[in-house]
VEXKOLFI-722823 format. One record per atom (N, C-alpha, C, O): residue number from 0; residue in one letter; atom name; z, y, x. Coordinates in steps of 0.02 Angstrom, whole numbers, padded with zeros to 5 digits. Layout:
// VEXKOLFI-722823
NUM_A_CA_Z_Y_X
...
This chain:
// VEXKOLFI-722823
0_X_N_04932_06412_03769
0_X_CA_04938_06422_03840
0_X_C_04957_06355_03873
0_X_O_04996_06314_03850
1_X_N_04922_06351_03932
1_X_CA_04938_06297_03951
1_X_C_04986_06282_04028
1_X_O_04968_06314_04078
2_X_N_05035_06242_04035
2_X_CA_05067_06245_04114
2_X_C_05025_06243_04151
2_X_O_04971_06216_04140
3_X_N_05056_06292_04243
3_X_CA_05011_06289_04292
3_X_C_05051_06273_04340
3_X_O_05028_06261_04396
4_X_N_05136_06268_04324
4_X_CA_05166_06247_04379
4_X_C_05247_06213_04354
4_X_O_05264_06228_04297
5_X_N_05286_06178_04388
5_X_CA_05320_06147_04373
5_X_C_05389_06179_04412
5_X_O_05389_06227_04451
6_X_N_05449_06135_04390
6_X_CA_05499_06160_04436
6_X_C_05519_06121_04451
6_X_O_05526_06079_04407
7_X_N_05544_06103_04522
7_X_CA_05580_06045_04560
7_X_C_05651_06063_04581
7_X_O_05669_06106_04621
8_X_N_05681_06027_04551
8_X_CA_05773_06048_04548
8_X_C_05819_06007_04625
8_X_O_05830_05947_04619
9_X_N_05837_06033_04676
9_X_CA_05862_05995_04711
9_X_C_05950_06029_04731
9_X_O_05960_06089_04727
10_X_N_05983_06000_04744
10_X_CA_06035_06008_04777
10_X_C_06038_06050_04819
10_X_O_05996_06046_04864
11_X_N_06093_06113_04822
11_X_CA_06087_06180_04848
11_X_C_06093_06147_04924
11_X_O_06052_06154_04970
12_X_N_06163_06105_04925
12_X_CA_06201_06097_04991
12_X_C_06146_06046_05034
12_X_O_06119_06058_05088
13_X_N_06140_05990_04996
13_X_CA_06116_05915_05049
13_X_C_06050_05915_05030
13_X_O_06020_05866_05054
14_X_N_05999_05967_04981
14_X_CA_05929_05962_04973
14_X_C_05902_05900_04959
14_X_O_05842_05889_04970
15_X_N_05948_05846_04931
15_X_CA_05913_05807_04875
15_X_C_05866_05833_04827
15_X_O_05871_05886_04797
16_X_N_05820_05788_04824
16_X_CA_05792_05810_04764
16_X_C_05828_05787_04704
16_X_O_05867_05740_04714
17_X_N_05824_05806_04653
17_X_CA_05852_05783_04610
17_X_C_05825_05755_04526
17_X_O_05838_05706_04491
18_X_N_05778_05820_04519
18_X_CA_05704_05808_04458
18_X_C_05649_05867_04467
18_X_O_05645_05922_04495
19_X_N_05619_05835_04437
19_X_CA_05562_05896_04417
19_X_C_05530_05911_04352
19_X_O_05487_05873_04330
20_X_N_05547_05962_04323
20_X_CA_05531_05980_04269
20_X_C_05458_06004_04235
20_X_O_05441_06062_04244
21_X_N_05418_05960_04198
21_X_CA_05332_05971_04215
21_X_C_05337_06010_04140
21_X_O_05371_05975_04102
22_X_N_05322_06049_04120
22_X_CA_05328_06074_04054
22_X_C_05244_06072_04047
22_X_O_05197_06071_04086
23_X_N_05254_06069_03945
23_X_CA_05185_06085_03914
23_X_C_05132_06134_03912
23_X_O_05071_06132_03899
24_X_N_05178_06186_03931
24_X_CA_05157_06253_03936
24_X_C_05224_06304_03993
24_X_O_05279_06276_04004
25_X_N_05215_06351_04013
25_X_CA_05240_06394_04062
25_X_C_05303_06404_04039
25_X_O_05354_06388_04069
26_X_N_05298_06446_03952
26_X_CA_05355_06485_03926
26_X_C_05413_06425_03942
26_X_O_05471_06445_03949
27_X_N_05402_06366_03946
27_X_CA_05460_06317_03925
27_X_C_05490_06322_04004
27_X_O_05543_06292_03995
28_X_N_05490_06334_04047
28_X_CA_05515_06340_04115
28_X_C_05552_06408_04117
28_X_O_05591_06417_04164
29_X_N_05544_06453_04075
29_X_CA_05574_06528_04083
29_X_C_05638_06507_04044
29_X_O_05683_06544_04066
30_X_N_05664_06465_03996
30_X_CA_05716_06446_03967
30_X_C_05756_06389_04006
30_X_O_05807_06361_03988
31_X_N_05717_06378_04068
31_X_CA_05748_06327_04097
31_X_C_05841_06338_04134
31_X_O_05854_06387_04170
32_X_N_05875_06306_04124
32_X_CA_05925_06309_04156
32_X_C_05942_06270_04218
32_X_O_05935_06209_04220
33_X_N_05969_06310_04275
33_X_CA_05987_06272_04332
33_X_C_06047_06255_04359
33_X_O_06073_06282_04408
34_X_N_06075_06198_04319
34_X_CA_06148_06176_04339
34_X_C_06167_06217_04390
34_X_O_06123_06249_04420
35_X_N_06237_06222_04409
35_X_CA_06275_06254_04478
35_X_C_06286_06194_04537
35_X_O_06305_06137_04522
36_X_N_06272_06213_04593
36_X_CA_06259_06157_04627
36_X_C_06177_06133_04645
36_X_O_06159_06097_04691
37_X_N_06142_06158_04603
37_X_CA_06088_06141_04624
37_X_C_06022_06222_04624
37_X_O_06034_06279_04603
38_X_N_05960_06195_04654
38_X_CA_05914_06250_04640
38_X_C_05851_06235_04626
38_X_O_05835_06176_04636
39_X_N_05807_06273_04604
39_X_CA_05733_06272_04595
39_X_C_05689_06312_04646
39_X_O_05689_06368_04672
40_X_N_05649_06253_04645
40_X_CA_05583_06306_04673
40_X_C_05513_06270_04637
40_X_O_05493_06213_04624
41_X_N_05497_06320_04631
41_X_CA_05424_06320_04605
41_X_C_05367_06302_04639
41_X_O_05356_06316_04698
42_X_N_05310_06253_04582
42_X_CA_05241_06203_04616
42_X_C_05217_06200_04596
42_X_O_05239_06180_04542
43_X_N_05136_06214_04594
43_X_CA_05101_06230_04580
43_X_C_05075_06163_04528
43_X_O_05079_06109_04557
44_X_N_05059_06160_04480
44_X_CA_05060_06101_04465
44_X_C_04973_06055_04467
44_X_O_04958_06002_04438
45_X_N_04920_06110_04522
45_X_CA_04860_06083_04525
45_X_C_04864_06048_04607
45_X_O_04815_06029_04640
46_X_N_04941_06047_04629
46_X_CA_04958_06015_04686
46_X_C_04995_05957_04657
46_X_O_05030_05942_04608
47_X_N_04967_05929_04722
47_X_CA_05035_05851_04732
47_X_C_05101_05863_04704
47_X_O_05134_05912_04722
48_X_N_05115_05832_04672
48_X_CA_05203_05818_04646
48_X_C_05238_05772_04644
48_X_O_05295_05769_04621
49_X_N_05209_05736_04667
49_X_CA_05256_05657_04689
49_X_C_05316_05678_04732
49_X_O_05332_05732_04757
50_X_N_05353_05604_04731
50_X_CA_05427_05630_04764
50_X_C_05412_05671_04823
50_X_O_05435_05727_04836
51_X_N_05367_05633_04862
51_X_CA_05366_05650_04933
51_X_C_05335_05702_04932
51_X_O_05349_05742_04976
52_X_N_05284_05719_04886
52_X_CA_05273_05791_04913
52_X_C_05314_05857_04905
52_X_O_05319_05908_04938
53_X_N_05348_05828_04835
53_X_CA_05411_05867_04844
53_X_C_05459_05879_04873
53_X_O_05480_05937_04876
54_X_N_05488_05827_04902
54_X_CA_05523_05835_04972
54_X_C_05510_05889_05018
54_X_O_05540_05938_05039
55_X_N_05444_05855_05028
55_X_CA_05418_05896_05088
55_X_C_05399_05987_05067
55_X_O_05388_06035_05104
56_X_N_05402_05979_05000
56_X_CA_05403_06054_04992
56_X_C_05472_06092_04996
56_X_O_05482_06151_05012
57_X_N_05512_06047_04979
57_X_CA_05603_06076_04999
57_X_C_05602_06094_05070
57_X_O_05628_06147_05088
58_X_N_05573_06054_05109
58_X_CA_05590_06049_05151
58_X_C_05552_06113_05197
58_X_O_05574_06140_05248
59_X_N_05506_06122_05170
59_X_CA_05465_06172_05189
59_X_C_05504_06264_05186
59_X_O_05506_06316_05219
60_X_N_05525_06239_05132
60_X_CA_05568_06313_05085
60_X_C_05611_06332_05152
60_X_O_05612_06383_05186
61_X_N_05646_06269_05155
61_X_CA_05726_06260_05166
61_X_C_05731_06250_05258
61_X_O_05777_06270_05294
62_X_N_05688_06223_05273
62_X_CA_05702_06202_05336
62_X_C_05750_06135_05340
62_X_O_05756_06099_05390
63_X_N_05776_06128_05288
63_X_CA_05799_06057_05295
63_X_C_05766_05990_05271
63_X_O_05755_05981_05211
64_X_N_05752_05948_05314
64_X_CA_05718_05883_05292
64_X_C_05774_05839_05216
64_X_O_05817_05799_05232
65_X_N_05765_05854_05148
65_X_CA_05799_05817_05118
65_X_C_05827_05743_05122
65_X_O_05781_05702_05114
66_X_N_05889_05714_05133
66_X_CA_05893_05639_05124
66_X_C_05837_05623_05063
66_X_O_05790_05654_05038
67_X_N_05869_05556_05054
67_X_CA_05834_05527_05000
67_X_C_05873_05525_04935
67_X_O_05848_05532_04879
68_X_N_05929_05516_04946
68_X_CA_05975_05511_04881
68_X_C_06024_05463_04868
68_X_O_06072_05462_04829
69_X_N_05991_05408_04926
69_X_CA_06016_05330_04900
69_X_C_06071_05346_04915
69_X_O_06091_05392_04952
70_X_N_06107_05294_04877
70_X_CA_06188_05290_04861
70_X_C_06208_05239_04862
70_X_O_06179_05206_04819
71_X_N_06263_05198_04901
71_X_CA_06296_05159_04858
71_X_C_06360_05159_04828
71_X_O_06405_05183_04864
72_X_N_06375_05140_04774
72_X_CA_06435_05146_04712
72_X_C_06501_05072_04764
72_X_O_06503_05011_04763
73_X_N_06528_05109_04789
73_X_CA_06583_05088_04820
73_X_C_06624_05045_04763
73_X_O_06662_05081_04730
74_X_N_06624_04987_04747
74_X_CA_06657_04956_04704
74_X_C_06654_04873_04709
74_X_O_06641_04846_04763
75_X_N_06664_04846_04668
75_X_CA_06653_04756_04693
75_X_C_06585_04739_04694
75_X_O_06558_04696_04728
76_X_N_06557_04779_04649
76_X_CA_06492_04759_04633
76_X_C_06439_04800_04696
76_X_O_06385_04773_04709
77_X_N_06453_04845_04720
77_X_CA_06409_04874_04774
77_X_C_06333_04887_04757
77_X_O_06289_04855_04785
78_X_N_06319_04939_04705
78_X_CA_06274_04938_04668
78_X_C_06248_05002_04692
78_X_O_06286_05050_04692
79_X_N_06171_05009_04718
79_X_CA_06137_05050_04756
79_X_C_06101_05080_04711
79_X_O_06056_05050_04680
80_X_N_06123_05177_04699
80_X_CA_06102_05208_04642
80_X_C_06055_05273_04691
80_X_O_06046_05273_04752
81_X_N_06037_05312_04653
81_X_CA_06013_05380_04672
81_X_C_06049_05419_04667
81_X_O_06064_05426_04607
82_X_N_06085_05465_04712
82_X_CA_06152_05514_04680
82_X_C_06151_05559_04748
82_X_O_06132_05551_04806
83_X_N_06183_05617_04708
83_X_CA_06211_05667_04763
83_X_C_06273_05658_04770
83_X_O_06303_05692_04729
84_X_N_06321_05614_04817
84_X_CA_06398_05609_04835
84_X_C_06425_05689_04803
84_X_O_06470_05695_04761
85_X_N_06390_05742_04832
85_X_CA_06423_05819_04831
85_X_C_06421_05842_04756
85_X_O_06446_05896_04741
86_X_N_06394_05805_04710
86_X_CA_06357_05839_04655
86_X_C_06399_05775_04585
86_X_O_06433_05796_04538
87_X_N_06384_05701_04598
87_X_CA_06363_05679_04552
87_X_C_06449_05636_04540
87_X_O_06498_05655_04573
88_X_N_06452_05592_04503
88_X_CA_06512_05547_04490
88_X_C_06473_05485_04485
88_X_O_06412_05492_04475
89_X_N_06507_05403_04493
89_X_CA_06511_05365_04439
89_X_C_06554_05343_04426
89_X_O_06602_05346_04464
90_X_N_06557_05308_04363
90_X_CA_06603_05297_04325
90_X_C_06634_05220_04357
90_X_O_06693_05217_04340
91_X_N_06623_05185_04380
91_X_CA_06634_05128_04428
91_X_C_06642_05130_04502
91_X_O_06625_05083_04537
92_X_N_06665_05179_04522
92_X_CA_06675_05181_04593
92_X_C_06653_05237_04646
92_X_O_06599_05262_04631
93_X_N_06670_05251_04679
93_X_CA_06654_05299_04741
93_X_C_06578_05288_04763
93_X_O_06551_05233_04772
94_X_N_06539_05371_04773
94_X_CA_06487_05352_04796
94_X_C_06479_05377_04858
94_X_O_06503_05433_04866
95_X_N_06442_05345_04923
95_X_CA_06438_05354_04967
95_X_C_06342_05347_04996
95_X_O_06300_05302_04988
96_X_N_06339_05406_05026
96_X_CA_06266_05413_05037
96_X_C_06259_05355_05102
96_X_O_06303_05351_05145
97_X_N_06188_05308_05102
97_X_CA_06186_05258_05133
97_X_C_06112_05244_05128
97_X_O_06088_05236_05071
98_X_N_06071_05240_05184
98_X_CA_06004_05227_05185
98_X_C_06010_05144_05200
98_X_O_05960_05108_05201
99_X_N_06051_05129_05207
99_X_CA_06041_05044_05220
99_X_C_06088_05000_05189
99_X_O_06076_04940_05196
100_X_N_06140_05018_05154
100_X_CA_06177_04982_05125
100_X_C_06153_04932_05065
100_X_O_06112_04955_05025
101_X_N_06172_04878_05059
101_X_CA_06129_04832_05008
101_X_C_06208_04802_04972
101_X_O_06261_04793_05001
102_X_N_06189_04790_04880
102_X_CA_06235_04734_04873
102_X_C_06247_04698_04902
102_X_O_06206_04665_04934
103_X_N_06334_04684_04905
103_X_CA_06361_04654_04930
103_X_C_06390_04654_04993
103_X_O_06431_04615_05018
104_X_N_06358_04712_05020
104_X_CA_06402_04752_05093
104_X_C_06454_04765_05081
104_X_O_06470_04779_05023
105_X_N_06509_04766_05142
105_X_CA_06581_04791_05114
105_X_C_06579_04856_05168
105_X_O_06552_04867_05222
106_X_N_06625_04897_05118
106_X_CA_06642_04974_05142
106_X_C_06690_04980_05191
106_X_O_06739_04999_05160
107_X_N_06707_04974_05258
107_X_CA_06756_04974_05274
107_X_C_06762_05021_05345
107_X_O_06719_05020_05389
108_X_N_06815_05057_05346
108_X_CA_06827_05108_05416
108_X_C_06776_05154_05422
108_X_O_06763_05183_05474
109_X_N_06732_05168_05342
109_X_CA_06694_05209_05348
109_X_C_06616_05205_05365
109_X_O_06571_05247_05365
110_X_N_06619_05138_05378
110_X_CA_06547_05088_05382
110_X_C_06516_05040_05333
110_X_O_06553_04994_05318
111_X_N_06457_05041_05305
111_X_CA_06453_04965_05279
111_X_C_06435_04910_05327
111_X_O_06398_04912_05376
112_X_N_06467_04864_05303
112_X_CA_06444_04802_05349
112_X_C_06429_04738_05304
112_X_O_06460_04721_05253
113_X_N_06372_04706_05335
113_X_CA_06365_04667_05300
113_X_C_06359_04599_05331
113_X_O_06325_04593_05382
114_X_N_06392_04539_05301
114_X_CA_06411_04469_05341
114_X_C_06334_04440_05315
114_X_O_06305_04445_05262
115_X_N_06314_04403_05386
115_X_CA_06304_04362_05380
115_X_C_06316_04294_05411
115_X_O_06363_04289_05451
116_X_N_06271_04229_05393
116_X_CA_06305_04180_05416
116_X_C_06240_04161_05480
116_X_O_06182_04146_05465
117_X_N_06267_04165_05555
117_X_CA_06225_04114_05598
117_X_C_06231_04060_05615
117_X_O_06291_04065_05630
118_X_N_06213_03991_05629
118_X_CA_06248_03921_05645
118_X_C_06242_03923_05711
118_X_O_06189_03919_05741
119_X_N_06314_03932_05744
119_X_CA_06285_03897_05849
119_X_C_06342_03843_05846
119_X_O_06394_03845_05812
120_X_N_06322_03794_05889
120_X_CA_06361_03743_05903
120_X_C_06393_03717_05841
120_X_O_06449_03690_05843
121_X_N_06373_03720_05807
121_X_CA_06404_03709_05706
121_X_C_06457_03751_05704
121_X_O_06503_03736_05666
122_X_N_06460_03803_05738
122_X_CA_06532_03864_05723
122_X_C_06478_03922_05671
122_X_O_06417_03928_05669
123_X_N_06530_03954_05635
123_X_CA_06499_04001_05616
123_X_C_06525_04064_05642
123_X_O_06585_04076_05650
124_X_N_06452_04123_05660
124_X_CA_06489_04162_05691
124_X_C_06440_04218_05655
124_X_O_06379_04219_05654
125_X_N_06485_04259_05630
125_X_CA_06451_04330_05587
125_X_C_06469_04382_05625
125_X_O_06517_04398_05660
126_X_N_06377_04421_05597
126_X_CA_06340_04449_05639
126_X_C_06327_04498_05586
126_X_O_06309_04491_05527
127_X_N_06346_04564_05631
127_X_CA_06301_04623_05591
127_X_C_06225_04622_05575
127_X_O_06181_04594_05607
128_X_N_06219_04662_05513
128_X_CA_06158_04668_05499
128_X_C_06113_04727_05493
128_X_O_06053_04738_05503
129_X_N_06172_04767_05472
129_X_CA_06131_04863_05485
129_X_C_06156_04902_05507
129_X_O_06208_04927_05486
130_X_N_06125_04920_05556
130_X_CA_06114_04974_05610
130_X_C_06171_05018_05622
130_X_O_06179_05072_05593
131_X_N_06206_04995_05662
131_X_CA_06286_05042_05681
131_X_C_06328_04997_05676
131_X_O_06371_04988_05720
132_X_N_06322_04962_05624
132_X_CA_06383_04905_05568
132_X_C_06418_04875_05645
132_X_O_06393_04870_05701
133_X_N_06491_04857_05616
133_X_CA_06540_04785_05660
133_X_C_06544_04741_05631
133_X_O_06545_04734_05569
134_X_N_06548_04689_05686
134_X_CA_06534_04634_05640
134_X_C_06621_04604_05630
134_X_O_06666_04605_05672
135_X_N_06623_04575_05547
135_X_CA_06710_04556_05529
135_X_C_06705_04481_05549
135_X_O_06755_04445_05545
């Protein structure tokens, strides 16, 4: 027997996606388990399954447009992962959901901000860089 459809696992609360499970055959999806915290829905697997179409099939289910996932790991290193804040841990630091945060941003008052350097009059004067951010 062969698979005809897959299962896409996302986050109950924030509708991340999270994986999708393509099995060899069908029976292997009936043994599937669905962590707590998260859910499945079922795709056809002679359809699109890329992230985005999966998304957009959550989103379809759900009525909610899923984030994306991005993360960054609140720590010295400021290291930009895929994670559900509601769901996931790391082991190096606090994660905070962030569509624009880049190494080396600092976390602060609940914002990332990130310095950079402009030259006027040979002063240096730092200037935000993403969208909301203050500049330190």
């Amino acid at each position: 027997m062969t698979a005809t459809k897959l299962a896409v696992l996302y986050a109950t609360e924030s509708k991340i996606l999270r994986r999708k499970v393509i099995p060899d055959e069908d029976e292997q999806l009936r043994r599937l388990t669905v962590p707590a915290g998260e859910s499945v829905l079922w795709m056809r697997l002679d359809q699109p399954h890329d992230d985005a179409s999966c998304r957009a099939a959550i989103a379809a289910a759900t009525g909610v447009v899923p984030p994306s996932g991005r993360c960054c790991v609140v720590n010295a290193a400021a290291r930009v992962v895929a994670a559900d804040p509601a769901l996931d841990v790391h082991p190096q630091g606090r994660l905070v959901a962030s569509e624009n945060a880049e190494p080396g941003d600092r976390f602060a008052g609940g914002v990332f901000v990130r310095q950079s350097r402009a030259a006027t009059n040979s002063a240096i004067t730092i200037v935000p860089t993403v969208p909301g951010a203050v500049s330190t």
